[in-house]
Structures are given as structure tokens and as C-alpha cells.
N, C-alpha and C positions, 0 to 999 in steps of 0.2 A: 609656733605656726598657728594662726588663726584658722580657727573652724572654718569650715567650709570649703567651697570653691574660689581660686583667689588667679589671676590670669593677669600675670609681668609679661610685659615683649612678649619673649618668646621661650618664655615659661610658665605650668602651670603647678601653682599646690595647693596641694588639697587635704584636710585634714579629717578625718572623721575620729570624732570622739567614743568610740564604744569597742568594748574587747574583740579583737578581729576573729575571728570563726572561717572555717575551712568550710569546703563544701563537699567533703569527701565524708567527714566524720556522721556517722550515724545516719548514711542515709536509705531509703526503705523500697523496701522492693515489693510490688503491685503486681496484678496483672487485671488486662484487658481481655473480653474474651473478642476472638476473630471467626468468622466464617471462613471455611477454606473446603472447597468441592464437597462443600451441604456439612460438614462435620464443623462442632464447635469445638475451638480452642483456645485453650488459656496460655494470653503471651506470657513474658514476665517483663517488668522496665523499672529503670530506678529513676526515682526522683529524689530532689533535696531533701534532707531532714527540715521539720517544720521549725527545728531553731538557725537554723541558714537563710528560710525562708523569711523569717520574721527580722533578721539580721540584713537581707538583700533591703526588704520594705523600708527599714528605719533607716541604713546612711545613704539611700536616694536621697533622701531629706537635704542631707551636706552636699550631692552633685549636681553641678550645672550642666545640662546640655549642651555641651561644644562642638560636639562633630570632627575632633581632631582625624584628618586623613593626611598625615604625613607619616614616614617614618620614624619612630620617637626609642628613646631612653625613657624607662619609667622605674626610677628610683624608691620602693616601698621601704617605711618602717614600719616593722609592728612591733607595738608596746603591748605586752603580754602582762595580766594580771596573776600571774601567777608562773612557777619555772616548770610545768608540766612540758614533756615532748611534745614539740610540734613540727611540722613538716612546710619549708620556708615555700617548696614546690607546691604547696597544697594551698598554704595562706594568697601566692599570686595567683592561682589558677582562678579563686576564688573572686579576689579583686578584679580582678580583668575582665570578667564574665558581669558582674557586677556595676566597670565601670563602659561596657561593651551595650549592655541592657537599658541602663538610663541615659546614652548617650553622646559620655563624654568622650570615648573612642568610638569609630564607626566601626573597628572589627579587633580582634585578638589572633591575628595568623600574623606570622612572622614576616611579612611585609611591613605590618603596621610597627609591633611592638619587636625591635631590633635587639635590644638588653634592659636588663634588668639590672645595672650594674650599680654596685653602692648600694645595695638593699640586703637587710639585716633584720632578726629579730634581737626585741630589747625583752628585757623585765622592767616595771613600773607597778607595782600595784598598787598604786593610788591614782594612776589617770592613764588607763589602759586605751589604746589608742591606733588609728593606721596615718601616716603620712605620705604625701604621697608627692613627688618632686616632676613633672613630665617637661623633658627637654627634647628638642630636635635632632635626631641621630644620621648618621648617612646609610643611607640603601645597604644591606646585606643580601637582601635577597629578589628575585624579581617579582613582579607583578605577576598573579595568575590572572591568563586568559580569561577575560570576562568578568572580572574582579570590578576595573572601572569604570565598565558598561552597567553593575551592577548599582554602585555611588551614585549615577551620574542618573541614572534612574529613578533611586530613592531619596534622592534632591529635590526632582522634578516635582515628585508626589508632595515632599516636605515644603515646596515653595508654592506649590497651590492651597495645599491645607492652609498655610499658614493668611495666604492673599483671600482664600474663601473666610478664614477667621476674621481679618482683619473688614472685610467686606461687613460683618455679622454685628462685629462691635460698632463700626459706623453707622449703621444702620438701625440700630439701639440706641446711640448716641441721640438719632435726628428725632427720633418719636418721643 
């Protein structure tokens, strides 16, 4: 499979080249302090570990912004450089959020992503890796109320940013 984002019909794969990381392992716990009836308090909240984070930053790199809002099968491989436990629930939670954040899904609820089906960890440790297969699935489950009121929304916003961009480059272009 070739690097990157790669869109057949009515398939998408996608390949990122770098050891897949979880986003569960090693991540750190904060706190905020809050005001509440004049007393201060300290919340606690977790966030990523800064090597997930650094991992989310670098295979945007390999994803195209799609906006996939069907029902889909998303097929993952992960090529593990090494045979340490890993948790295969942990490796998707991760990708999904990942591929949820830079675009290429519009959301990770079970409307969107239907199965997971055919997805596996490997060992490779000479080209450690995520693959990533996404095919059109049929409906499982329903539409939550105001779900596609929410799409249909952040379309709106996505098709004027993108009309006010395009405004900005032609308008560079004439000068």
C-alpha cells in the first residue's frame, strides 16, 4: 500500500508509515483550578501523553481531508515494531480520533463507523506501520436527533471559509 491517502470508487486507503501508539498509554493527569461559590478549586482532567500527541501531529501529514459522512467498514492494520501487548481497542480508539480530527471522517459514533471488520495487529519490525482500508457499510444503527443538522451546519461554515479563501487567492492573483 502506498503512503498516504489514496481514494478508488468507493474506497479509501490509507497508509501511514510510523509505529501506531495508543492514546490511552501514558497519559497525564492536570488540573485546572475553578471558582465555585468564591472558593478555589482544583479539577483534575486527562490529557494525551505528549508522545501521542506528537504521533496525532506527524500522520496528519499522510491524511486527506474527506469529510466521509456515510456509514462505513474501516478495516485497520497495525504493523508493530516490536511483539510487546497491545490493546487492538486501544490502537482504533486512537486512529479514529485521529482520523475524526484531521478530517477524514466527520465523526467516530457508531452511525458513522459500522465495523471494524478484518482488522488485525501484525509484527514487522523493519517497517512498522497503520493501514488503513475504508469501505461503504449499511446502516446499523440510527441517526441521533440533530446529528445531521449538525453536518449540514459545519458544511455551511466549510463552504464559505473555503468561497471567502478562494475570494483572497484571486484577489492576490489580480495585484
Amino acid at each position: 500500500m502506498k503512503n498516504g491517502t489514496h481514494k478508488y470508487n468507493d474506497r479509501v486507503e490509507i497508509c501511514i508509515p510510523m509505529q501506531p501508539i495508543t492514546k490511552k498509554n501514558s497519559q497525564e493527569i492536570r488540573y485546572r483550578t475553578i471558582v465555585k461559590n468564591e472558593k478555589y478549586k482544583k479539577v483534575p482532567y486527562i490529557v494525551p501523553s505528549q508522545q501521542f500527541t506528537q504521533y496525532q501531529k506527524d500522520a496528519s501529514f499522510f491524511l486527506k481531508s474527506l469529510h466521509i459522512d456515510y456509514p462505513m467498514n474501516i478495516e485497520a492494520h497495525y504493523y508493530m515494531k516490536t511483539q510487546g501487548v497491545v490493546d487492538l481497542s486501544n490502537l482504533h480508539e486512537a486512529i479514529h480520533d485521529i482520523m475524526v480530527k484531521t478530517g477524514v471522517i466527520v465523526d467516530d459514533e457508531a452511525y458513522f463507523i459500522v465495523s471494524t471488520d478484518g482488522s488485525r495487529v501484525h509484527y514487522d519490525k523493519d517497517n512498522p506501520r497503520t493501514e488503513l482500508i475504508i469501505t461503504p457499510a449499511e446502516p446499523t444503527f440510527p441517526m441521533r436527533k440533530g446529528l445531521k443538522e449538525k453536518f449540514q451546519k459545519n458544511n455551511n461554515v466549510k463552504q464559505r471559509s473555503m468561497k471567502l479563501s478562494k475570494l483572497r487567492r484571486n484577489k492576490i492573483k489580480r495585484e
